[in-house]
C-alpha positions in Angstrom: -22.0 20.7 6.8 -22.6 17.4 8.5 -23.0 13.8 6.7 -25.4 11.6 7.6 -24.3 8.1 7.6 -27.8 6.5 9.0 -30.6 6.1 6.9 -33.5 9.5 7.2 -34.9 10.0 10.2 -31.9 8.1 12.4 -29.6 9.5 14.3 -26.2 10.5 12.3 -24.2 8.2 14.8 -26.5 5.3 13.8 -25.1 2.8 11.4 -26.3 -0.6 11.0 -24.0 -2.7 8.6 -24.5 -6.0 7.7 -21.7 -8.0 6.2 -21.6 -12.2 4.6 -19.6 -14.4 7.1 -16.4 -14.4 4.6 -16.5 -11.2 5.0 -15.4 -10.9 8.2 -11.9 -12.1 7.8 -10.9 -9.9 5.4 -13.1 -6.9 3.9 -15.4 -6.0 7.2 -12.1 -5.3 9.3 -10.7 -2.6 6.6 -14.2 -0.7 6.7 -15.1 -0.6 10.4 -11.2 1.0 10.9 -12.4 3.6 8.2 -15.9 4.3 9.7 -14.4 4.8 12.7 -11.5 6.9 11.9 -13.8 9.1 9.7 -16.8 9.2 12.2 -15.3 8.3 16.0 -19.1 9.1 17.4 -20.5 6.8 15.4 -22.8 3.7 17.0 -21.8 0.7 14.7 -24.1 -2.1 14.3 -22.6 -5.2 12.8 -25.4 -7.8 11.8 -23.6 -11.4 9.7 -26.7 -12.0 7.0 -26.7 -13.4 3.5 -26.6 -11.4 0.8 -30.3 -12.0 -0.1 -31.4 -11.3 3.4 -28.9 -7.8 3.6 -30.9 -6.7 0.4 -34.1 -7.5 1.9 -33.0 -5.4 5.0 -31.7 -2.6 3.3 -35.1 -2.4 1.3 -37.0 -2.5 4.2 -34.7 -0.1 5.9 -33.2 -2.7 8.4 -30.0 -1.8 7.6 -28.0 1.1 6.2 -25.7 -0.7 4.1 -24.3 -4.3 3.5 -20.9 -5.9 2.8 -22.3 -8.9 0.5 -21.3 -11.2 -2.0 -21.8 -10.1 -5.8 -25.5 -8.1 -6.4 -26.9 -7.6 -9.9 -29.4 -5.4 -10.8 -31.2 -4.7 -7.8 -33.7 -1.7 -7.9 -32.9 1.1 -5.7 -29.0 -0.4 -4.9 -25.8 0.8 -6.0 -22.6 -0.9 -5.2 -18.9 -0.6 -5.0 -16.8 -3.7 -5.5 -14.6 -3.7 -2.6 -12.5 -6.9 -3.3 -11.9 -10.0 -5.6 -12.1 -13.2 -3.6 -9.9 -15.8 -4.5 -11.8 -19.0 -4.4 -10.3 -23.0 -5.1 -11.2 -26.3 -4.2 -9.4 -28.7 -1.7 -9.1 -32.5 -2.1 -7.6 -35.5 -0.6 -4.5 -36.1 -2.5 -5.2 -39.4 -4.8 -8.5 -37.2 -6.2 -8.4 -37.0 -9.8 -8.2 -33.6 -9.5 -4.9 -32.9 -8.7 -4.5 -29.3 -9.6 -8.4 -28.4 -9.0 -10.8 -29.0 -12.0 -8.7 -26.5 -14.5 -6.4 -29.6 -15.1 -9.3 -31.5 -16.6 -13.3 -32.4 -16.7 -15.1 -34.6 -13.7 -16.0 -37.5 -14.6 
């Protein structure tokens, strides 16, 4: 029994993925390698889009699947978390901020 990775009505060796930019350095790499060790055949479509825009173009059946920052409650979406990213803030060394805004309020 064959799996279909496009969306109905596409060729099975059609994938269009769209991924966020931050993406690309670390999560996007991982998945590709596995799409393409599970499916070798496959056509891979990489498109870089927002995560408002991937949601838009996986409603209007643009693309199959998206690689996006957090999504909430979106009808007719399920997602898997793939990764925490860690986030912090750089600044020049005399900002009050030291340590990042943990060590105390902004004034």
């Amino acid at each position: 029994m064959g799996v279909s990775l496009g969306a109905p009505g596409r060729a099975k060796s059609d994938v269009r993925l769209g991924f966020v930019s931050s993406a690309a350095i670390s999560a996007l790499p991982p998945v590709v390698r596995e799409l393409l060790s599970q499916w070798p055949g496959i056509d891979l479509e990489l498109r870089e889009e927002t995560t408002d825009a991937q949601i838009q173009l996986i409603a209007a059946g643009a693309l199959d699947a998206g690689i996006a920052r957090e999504v909430r409650n979106v009808a007719g979406l399920s997602s898997t978390l793939l990764q925490n990213e860690r986030l912090v803030v750089a600044v020049p060394t005399d900002h009050p901020w030291p340590t990042g805004p943990q060590s105390g309020s902004p004034n």
